[in-house]
ZAZA-949710 format. One record per residue (C-alpha): residue in three letters; x, y, z. Coordinates in nm, 2 decimals. Layout:
R|resn|c1|c2|c3
R|Ala|X|Y|Z
...
END
This chain:
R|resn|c1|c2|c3
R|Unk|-2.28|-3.65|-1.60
R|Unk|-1.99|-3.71|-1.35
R|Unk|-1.71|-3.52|-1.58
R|Unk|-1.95|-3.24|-1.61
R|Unk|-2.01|-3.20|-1.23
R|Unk|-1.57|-3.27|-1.19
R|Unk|-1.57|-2.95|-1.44
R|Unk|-1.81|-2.75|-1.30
R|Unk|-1.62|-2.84|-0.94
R|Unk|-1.28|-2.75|-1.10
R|Unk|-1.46|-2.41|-1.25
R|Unk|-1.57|-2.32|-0.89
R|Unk|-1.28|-2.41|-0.69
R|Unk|-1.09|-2.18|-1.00
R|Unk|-1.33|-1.93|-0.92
R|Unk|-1.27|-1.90|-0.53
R|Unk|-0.91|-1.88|-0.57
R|Unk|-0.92|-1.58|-0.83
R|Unk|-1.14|-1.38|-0.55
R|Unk|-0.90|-1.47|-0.32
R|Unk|-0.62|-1.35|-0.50
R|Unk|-0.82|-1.02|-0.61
R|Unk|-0.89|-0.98|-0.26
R|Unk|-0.51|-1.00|-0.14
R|Unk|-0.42|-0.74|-0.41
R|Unk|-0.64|-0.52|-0.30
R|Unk|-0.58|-0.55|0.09
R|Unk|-0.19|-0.49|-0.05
R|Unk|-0.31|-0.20|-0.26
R|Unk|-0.47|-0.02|0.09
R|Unk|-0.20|-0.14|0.32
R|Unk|0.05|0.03|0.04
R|Unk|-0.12|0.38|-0.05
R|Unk|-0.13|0.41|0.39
R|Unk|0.24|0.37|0.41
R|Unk|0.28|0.61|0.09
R|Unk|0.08|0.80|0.32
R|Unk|0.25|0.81|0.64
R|Unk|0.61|0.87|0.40
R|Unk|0.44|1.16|0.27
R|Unk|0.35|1.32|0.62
R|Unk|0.73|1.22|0.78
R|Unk|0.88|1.39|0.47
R|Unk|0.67|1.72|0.55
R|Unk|0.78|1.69|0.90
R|Unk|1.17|1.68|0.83
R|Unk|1.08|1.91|0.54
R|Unk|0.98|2.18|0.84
R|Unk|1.26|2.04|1.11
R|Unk|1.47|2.16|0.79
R|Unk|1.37|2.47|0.78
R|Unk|1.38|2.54|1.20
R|Unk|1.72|2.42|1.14
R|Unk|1.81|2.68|0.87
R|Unk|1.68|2.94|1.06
R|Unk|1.93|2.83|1.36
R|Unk|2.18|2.87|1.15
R|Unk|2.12|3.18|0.97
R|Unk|2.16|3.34|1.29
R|Unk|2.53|3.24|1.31
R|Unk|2.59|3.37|0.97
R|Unk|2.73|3.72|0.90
END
């Protein structure tokens, strides 16, 4: 009866840890798709300081 409760102690303990672990991944997963996120919104912002600064220069060119 003792080895059975050891196993079923083991099992749970095996349990806990795999939650833990799904847990972290997806705390990882959300922390990751925000900075895809913030990437996507500095890349629009140089995309239109790009296009302020081709319009500065067009007016130099003849």
């Amino acid at each position: 009866m003792n080895g059975i409760r050891i196993s079923l102690d083991d099992v749970k303990t095996s349990v806990g840890e795999c939650a833990l672990g799904v847990i972290n991944v997806t705390e990882t997963a959300v922390d990751l798709t925000g900075n895809v996120s913030d990437i996507g919104n500095e890349a629009d912002s140089n995309l239109k300081i790009v296009d302020q600064l081709n319009g500065e220069v067009g007016k130099f060119k003849l």
